[in-house]
N, C-alpha and C positions, 0 to 999 in steps of 0.2 A: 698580418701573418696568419695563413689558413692552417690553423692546428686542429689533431685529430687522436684521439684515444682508441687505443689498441687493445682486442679483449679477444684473448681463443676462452673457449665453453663447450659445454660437450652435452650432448641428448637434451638441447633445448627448444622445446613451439620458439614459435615469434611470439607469444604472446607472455611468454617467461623471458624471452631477449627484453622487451618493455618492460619487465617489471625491475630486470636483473639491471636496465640501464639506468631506472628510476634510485633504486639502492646502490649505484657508484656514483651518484649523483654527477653524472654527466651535463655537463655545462658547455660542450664544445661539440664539435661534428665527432662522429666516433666510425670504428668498424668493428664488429664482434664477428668470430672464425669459429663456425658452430659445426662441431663433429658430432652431426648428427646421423649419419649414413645416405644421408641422400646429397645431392650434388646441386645448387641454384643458388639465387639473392634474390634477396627483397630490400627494402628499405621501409623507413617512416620517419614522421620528426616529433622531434622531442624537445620540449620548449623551444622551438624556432628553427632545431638542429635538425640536420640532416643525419640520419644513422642507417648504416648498413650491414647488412646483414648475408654472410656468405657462408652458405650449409656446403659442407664436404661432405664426401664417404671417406677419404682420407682420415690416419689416426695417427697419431703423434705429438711433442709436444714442440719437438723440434718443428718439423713439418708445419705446425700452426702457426710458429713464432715464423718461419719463413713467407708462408702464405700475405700473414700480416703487413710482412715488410715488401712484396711486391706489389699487393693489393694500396698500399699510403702513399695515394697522388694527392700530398699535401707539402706544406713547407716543413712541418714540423710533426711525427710522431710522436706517441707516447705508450710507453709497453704499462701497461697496469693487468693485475689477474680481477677473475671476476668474484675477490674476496676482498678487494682494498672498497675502501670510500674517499672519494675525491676533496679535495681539499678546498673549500671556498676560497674565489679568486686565482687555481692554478692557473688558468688562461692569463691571466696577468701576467703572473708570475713568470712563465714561461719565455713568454716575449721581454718581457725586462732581462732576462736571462742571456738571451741569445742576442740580444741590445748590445749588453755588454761586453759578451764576447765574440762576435759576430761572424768571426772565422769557426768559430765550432761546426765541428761536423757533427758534434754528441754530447749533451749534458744531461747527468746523472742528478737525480733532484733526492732529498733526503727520506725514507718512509718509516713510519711507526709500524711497532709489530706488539699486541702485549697477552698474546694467547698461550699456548701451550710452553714456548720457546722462545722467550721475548730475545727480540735483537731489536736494536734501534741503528739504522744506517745515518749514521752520524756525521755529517758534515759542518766544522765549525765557523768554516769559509767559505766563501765563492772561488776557487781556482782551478788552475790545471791539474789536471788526477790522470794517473797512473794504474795498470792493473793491481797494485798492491792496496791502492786506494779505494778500488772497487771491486776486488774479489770475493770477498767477503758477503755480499750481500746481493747477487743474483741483478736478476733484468728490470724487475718489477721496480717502476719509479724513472726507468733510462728512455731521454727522449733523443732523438736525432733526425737527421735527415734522410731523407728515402733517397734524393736523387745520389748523395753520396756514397749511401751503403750499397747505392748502384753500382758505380760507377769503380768504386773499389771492391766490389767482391765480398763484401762484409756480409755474412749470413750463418745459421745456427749449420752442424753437425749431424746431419738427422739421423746416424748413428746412434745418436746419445738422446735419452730421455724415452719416457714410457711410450712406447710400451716395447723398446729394444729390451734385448739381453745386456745389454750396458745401460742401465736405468737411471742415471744420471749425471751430472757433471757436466751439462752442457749449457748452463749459461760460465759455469768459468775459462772453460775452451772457448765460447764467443766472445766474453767482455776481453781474455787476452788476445785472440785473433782481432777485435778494435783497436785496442791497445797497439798494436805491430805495426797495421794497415795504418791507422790515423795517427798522427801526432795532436790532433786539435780535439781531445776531450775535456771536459771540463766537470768539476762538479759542485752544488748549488747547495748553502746553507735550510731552504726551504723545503720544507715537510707538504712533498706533493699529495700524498695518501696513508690513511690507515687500513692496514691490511686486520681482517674481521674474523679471519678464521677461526674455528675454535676447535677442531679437531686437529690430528696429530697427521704429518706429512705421509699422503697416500704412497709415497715410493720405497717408502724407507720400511721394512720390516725386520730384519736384525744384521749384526756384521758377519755375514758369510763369505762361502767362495763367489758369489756374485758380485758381491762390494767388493772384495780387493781386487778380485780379475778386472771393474770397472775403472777403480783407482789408477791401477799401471797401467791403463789404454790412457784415461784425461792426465796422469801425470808424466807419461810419456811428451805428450803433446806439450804441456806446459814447460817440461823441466829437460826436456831432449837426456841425453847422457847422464845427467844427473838425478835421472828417476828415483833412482833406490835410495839415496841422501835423503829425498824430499818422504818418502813413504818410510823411511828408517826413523826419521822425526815425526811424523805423526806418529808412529808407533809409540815413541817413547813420550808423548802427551796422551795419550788415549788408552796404552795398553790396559789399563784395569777396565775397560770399560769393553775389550775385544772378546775378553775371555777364549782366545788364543795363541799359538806360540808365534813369533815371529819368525820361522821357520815355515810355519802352514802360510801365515800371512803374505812371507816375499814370493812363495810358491804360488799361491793363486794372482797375486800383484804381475810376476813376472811372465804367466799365460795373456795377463791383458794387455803387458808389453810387446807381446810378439802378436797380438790380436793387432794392435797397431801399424804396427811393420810390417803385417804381411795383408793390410786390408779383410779381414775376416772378422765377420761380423756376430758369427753363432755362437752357441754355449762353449766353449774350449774344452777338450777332453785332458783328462790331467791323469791319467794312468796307462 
């Protein structure tokens, strides 16, 4: 099984892409998606490996996570960011995985987090998952197959993610557009990587009009008609933490509903 690690990174030499692939400890063939403003590939190997390396002028996070997926002429992907460390033996792993379940078009592997905002994607089993099984916890750790997220249409939103006005929510709009498309995902007891980060999420800076007009564009898409349920319940787990009225909140929620519906991508004017 010819498997391959996937890594978008941004304002990197080739000669930091080598250092950055030494610290994921990459064990397999890889491609890193380096937005660094100029447009080429290089390659080199690394322990035996083949690794490539593809500089865009393109900027996005979407966008990269796309690039990835049409650039992986291999059996088996794998999405990792360039803050996890790879997990001895995941190439094993991997193939036993897809051994077992051999229809998979997609398995979700487990990953450690224990930085600012510890989450652990926790799988207790090996089985068939579900976007509720997997919404939680983003791309990073999600392997699959290239010819099938071909062949089905499976690809990110590049609406969504930095450096749009809608700054994120776009691996949970992709893992449910999986979910829809596929019926054969699956996900893995085994802790593919630990993610290393130790600063606080570059996208996120407070709960403004930006985050809810983002909210009711991804939960439009998620929850069709029943947006306002789904953003009325987050309200009522988070309001201490919004420090405002749920009145301002459905107001800017309900610009990013109609940013939806009518394809409009810019700042929404709300007076």
């Amino acid at each position: 099984m010819h498997i391959k690690v996937l890594v978008p990174c941004v304002d990197k030499t080739i000669d930091q892409v080598k250092e950055l692939a030494a610290f994921l400890r990459v064990d397999s063939d890889a491609i890193f998606l380096n937005q660094n403003g100029a447009d080429g590939k290089e390659a080199f190997s690394l322990n035996g490996h083949n690794i490539e390396v593809i500089f865009t002028k393109a900027k996005g996070v979407s966008m990269a996570r796309n690039l990835l997926i049409k650039n992986a002429n291999c059996d088996v992907g794998l999405f990792i960011d360039d803050d996890c460390v790879l997990s001895s033996g995941y190439v094993q792993e991997i193939e036993k995985a897809y051994d077992e379940f051999p229809s998979a078009d997609a398995i979700r592997f487990n990953t450690a987090r224990t930085y600012w905002n510890p989450v652990n994607a926790h799988a207790t089993k090996d089985c068939k998952a579900g976007f509720r099984d997997l919404s939680s916890f983003g791309v990073v750790g999600l392997s699959f197959r290239p010819s099938v997220f071909a062949s089905k249409l499976i690809s990110f939103d590049e609406h969504l993610g930095a450096p749009n006005y809608l700054f994120n929510g776009e691996d949970s709009v992709f893992l449910f557009d999986l979910c829809q498309k596929s019926q054969e995902v699956y996900q893995s007891s085994f802790y593919i990587c630990e993610v290393k980060e130790t600063k606080k999420s570059s996208w996120f800076e407070k709960f403004d009009k930006r985050y809810f007009v983002t909210k009711g564009y991804v939960y439009t898409h998620l929850y069709g008609i029943n947006w306002p349920f789904a953003l009325a319940r987050m309200y009522l787990k988070y309001r201490k933490d919004y420090h405002l009225s749920y009145a301002k909140v459905r107001k800017y929620a309900a610009l990013g509903h109609v940013m939806y519906k009518e394809h409009f991508y810019e700042e929404p004017k709300d007076d």
